[in-house]
C-alpha positions in Angstrom: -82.3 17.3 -57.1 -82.9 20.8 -56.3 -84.2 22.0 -59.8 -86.9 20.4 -61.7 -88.0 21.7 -65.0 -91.6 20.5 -66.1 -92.4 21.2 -69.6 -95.4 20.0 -70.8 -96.2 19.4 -74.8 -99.1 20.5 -77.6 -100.5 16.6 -76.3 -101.4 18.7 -73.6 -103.8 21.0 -74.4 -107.4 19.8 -74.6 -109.0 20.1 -70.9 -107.6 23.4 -69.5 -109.2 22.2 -65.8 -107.8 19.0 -66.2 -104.5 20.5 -67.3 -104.6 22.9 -64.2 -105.5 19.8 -62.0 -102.8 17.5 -63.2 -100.3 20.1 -63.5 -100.7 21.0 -59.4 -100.4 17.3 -58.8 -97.0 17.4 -60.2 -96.0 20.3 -58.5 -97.1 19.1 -55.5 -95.8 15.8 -55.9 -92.5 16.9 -56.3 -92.9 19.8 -53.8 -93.6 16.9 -51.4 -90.6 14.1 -52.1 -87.6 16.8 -52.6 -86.4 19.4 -50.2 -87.1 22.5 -50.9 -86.4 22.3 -54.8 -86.8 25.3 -57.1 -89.6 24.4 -59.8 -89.7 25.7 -63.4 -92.8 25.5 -65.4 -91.7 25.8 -69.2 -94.4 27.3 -71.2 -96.4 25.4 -74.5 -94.2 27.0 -77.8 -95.6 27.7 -80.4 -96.0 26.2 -84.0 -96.7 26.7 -87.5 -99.9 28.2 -89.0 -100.3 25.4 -90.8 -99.8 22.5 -87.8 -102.8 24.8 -85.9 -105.1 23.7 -88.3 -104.7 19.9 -88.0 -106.6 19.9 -84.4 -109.2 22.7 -82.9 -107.7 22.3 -79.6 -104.1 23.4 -81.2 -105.3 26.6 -82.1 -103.3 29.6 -81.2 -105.7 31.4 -78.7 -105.7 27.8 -76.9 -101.8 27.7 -76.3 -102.1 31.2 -75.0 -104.6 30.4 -72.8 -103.0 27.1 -71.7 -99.7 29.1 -71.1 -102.1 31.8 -69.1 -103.2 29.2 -66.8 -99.6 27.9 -66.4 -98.6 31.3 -65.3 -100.9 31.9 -63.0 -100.2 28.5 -61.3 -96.8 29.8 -61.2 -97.8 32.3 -58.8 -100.0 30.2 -57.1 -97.8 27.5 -56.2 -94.4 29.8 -55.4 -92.5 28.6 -58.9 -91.2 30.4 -61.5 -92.7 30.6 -65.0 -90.5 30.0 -68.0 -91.9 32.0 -71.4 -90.2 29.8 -74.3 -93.4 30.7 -75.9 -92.3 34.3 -76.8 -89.0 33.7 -77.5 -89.9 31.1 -80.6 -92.6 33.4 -81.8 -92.8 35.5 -84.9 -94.4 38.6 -84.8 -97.8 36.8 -86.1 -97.4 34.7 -82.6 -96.4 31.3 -85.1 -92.7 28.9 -84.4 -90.0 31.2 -86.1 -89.6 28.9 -89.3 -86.3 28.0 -88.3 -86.6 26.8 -85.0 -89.2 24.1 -86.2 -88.1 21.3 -88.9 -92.1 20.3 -89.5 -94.0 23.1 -87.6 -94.2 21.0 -84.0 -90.8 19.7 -83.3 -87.3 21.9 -82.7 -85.0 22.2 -85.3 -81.2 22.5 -84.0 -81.5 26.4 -84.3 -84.8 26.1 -82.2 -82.7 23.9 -79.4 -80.4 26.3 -79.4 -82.7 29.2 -78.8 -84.7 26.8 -75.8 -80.8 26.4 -74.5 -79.8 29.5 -74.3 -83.4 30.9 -73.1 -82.8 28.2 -69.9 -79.2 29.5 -69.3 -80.1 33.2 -69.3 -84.3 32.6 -67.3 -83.1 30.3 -64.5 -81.4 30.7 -61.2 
């Protein structure tokens, strides 16, 4: 393989030093077992105003800061970043209500949106 995308989900998002730690594992991991591959990290999206409220670590400022760390590991480790995040947001940083079909999960217009994101971002 000579592109990996690693995208890592909301389940995520709880320990940002154990986030940051596992994370370099994986980039390291597959830095290690493929030749010289070029490595995408796909930022957290965001979701509804309404699915933030079911957990504290879900919270808005949380994802921001999660996708922070991930960007700065980017640099880091020599890998590109990937902002989905800003591309699915409204202007109130929430999931544009059509790309989500329950305020988590893509709808078919949110698909299309991480789609064509990855066809016009990546190398």
């Amino acid at each position: 393989y000579q592109k990996v995308y690693i995208m890592l989900g909301i389940n995520e998002v709880g320990n940002i030093s154990l986030f940051r730690t596992n994370l370099c594992k994986i980039i390291d991991l597959v830095q290690a077992r493929l030749d010289n591959p070029t490595i995408y990290l796909i930022s957290i999206t965001p979701t509804s105003k309404s699915y933030l409220c079911t957990s504290l670590s879900f919270k808005r400022s949380n994802l921001l800061s999660f996708n922070s760390t991930m960007m700065q590991i980017s640099v880091d480790k020599n890998v590109y970043y990937l902002d989905l995040f800003s591309s699915m947001a409204n202007e109130d940083g929430y999931i544009i209500d059509s790309y989500s079909r329950d305020g988590l999960h893509y709808s078919t217009a949110g698909y299309n949106v991480f789609l064509n994101y990855l066809r016009t971002h990546t190398v």
